[in-house]
C-alpha positions in Angstrom: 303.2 -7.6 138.4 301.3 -5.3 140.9 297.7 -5.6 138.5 298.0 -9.4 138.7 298.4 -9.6 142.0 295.2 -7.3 143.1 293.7 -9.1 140.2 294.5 -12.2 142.2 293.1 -10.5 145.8 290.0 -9.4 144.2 289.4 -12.9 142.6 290.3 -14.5 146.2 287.9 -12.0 148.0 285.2 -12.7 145.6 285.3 -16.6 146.8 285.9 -15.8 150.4 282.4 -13.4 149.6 280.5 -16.5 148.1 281.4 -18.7 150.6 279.9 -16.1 153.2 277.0 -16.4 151.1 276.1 -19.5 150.5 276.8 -20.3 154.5 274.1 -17.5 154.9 272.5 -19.4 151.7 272.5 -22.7 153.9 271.2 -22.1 157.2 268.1 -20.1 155.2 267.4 -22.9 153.4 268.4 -25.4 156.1 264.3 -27.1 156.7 264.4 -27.5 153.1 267.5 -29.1 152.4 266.8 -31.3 155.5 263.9 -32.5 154.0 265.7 -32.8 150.5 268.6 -35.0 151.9 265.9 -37.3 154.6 264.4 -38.1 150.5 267.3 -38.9 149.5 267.8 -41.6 152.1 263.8 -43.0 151.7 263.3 -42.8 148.5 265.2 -45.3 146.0 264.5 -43.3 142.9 267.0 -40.3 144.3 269.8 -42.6 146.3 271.9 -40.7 143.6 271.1 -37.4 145.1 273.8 -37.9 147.5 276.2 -37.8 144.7 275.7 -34.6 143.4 276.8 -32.0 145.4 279.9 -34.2 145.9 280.1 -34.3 142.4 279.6 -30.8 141.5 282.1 -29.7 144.5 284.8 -31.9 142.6 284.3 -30.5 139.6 284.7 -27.0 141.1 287.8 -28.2 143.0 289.2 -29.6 140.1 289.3 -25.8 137.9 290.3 -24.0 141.2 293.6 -22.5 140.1 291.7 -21.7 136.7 288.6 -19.9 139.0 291.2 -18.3 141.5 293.0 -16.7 138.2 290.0 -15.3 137.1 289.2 -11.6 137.9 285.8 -11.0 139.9 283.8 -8.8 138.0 280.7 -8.2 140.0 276.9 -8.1 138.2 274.3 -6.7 139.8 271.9 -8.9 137.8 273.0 -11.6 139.8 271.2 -9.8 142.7 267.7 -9.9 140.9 268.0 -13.5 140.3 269.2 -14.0 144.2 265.9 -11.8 144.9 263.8 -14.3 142.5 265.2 -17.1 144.0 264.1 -15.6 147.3 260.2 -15.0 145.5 259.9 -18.4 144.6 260.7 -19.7 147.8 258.4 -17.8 149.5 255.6 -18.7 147.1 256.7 -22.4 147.3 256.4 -22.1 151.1 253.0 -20.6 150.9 251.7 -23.3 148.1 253.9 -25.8 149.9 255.3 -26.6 146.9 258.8 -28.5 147.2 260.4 -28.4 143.6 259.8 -25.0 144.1 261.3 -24.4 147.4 264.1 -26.6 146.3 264.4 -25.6 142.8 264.5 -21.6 144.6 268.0 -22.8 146.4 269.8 -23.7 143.2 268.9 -20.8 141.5 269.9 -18.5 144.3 273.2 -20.2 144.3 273.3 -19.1 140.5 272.8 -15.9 141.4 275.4 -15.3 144.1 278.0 -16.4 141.7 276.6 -14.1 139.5 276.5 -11.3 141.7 279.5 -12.0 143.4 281.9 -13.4 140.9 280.8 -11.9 137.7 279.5 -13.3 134.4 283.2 -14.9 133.2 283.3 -17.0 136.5 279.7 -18.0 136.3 280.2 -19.4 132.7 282.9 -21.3 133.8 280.7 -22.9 136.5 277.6 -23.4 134.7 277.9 -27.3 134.8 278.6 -27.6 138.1 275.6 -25.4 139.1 273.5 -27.2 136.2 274.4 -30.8 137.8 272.5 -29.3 141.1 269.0 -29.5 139.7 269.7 -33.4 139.5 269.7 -33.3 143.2 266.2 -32.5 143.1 263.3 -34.9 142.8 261.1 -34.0 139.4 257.4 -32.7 140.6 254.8 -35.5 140.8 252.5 -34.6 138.5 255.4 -35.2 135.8 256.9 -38.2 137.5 253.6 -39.8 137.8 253.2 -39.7 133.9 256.6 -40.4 133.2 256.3 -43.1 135.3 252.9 -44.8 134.0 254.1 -44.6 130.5 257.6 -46.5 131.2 255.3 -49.0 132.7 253.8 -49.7 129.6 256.4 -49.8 127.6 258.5 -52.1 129.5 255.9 -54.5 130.2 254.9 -54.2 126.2 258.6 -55.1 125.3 258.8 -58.0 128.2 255.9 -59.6 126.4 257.5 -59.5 123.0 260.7 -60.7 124.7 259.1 -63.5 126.3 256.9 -64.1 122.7 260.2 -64.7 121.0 261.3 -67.1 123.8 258.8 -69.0 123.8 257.6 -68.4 127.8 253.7 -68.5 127.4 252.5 -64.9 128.4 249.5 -62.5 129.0 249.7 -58.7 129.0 246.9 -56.5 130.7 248.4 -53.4 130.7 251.2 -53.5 133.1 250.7 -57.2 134.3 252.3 -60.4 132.9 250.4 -63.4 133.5 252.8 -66.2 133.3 252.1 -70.3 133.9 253.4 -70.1 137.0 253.5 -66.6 138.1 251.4 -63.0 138.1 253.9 -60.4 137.5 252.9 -56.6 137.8 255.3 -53.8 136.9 254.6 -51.3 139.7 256.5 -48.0 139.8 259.4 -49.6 141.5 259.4 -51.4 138.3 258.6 -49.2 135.8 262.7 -48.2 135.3 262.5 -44.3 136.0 265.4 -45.1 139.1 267.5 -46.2 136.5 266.8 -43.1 133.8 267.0 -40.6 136.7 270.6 -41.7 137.5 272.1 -42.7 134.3 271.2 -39.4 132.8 272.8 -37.9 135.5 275.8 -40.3 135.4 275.9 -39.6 131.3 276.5 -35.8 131.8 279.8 -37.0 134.3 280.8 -39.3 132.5 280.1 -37.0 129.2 281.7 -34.1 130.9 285.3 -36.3 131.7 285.8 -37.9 128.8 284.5 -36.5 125.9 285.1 -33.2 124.7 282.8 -32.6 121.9 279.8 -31.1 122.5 277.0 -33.5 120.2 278.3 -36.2 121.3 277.9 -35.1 124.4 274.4 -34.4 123.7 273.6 -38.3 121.9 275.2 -39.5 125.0 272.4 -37.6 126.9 270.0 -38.7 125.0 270.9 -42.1 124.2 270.2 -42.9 128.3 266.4 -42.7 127.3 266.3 -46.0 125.1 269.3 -47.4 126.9 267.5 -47.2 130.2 264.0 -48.4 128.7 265.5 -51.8 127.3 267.5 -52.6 130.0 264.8 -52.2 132.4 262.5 -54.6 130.0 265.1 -56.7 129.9 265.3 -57.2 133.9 261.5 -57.9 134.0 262.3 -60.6 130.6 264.8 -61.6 132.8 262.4 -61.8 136.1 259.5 -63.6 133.9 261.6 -66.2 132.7 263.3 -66.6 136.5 259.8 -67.0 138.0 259.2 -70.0 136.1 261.8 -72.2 137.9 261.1 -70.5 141.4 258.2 -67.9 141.7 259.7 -66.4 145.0 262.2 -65.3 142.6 260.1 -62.2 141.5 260.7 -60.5 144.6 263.7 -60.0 147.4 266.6 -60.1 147.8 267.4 -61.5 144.4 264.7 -59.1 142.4 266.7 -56.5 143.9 270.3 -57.7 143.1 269.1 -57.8 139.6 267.9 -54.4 139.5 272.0 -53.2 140.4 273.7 -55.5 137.7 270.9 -54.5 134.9 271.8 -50.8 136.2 275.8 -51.6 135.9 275.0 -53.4 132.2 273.1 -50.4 131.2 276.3 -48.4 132.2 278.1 -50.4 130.0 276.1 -50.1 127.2 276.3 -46.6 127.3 280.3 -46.5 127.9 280.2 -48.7 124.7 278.0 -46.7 122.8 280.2 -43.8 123.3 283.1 -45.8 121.6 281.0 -46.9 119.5 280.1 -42.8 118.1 283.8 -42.4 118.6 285.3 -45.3 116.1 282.4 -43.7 113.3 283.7 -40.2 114.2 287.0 -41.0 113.1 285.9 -42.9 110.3 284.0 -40.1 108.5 287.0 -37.3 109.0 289.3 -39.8 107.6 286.7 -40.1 104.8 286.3 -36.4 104.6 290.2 -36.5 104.3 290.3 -38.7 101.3 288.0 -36.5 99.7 289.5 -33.3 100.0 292.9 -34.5 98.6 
């Protein structure tokens, strides 16, 4: 009775420790995280980023009692990745570099729990902690090309679309010309909004309501094509919109159909997970039958 319940203090001063830190943590790292979360609320391609500390903090609040019974076991290897964490930041600072200085936070977060919590603790919060890099815009030089390349592909698959429909159509390289309208697929366009936060929203919804572990992963990975279709479907959808009224092709409406090919895209991936589910259970009971 008596080990338990120092096992419980030590565990409960290990937390009241971390949350020292990362209040220490914070206000270091307070111009960057400013800057992070005025991003956020500018740029449309990370609107989600307000979601995922709230996210991540639920999950942790969720296993509390199972943290808080967990023994601290202090590594002092957490300290050298705090110390690299504080490195890169410094060097980010210098090269003004802000996936580094942002990238610096989350790993020194990592670190304290290591540090402070032990190795056993920081398994048990390595999603949380691994959701954090979501909050973080991907460097340019990568979302650039990521970017040009989705608008090829979605303006390749709108012409085909449109082909089979029988809407006369032009491609030069990421512009439709259509009877009545010029459509160009611009980076607002090009879908990488909707990858960026249904990838994240895939590892949630993954993490919730599915237990094993490759599904988990074709559910990852499945948000690629899901995300590249139903973005070639919105500008399909724009094209053939245009051609009854052109003002159609941007506004108000152009926008509202960016949120409800974003909630159908959800859906297909909700489905799809059913979907892997109903052929799961198909081939055990076909394993079944063959064993007996």
């Amino acid at each position: 009775m008596t080990t338990a319940v120092e096992a419980s203090r030590k565990a409960q001063f290990a937390w009241s420790e971390i949350a020292w830190f990362g209040a220490l943590a914070t206000a270091c790292y307070a111009p960057v995280l400013l800057a992070l979360v005025r991003q956020w609320d500018s740029d449309p391609d990370m609107s989600h980023g307000f979601f995922v500390p709230l996210v991540a903090g639920y999950l942790v609040w969720t296993r509390r009692r199972q943290l808080m019974a967990m023994k601290a076991d202090p590594n002092w290897w957490g300290l050298a990745v705090v110390a690299y964490g504080a490195f890169q930041l410094w060097i980010g600072t210098l090269a003004v570099d802000l996936f580094l200085t942002r990238t610096a936070f989350v790993i020194t977060l990592i670190g304290a729990v290591w540090l402070l919590c032990g190795t056993r603790i920081l398994r048990a919060l390595a999603f949380p902690l691994f959701l954090c890099f979501f909050m973080i815009p991907i460097p340019g030089v990568i979302y650039n090309s990521v970017t040009f390349r989705l608008q090829l592909v979605a303006s390749d698959l709108a012409e085909h679309a449109l082909d089979l429909l029988a809407v006369p159509v032009l491609r030069e390289g990421n512009v439709l010309v259509l009877p009545n309208q010029v459509l160009s697929v611009v980076e607002a366009c090009s879908g990488i909004r909707s990858l960026l936060s249904l990838t994240f929203l895939s590892l949630v919804y993954g993490y919730f309501f599915e237990t094993r572990r490759s599904i988990r992963i074709v559910l990852f990975l499945a948000t690629v094509p899901i995300a590249i279709v139903a973005n070639a479907s919105r500008v399909t959808f724009t094209g053939i919109m245009t051609q009854l009224k052109p003002e159609l092709a941007e506004g108000a409406f152009h926008t509202a159909s960016g949120w409800v090919i974003f909630m159908v895209a959800l859906l297909i991936l909700i489905l799809f997970h059913q979907a892997l589910l109903r052929s799961w259970r198909y081939l055990e009971s076909r394993r079944g039958h063959a064993i007996s």
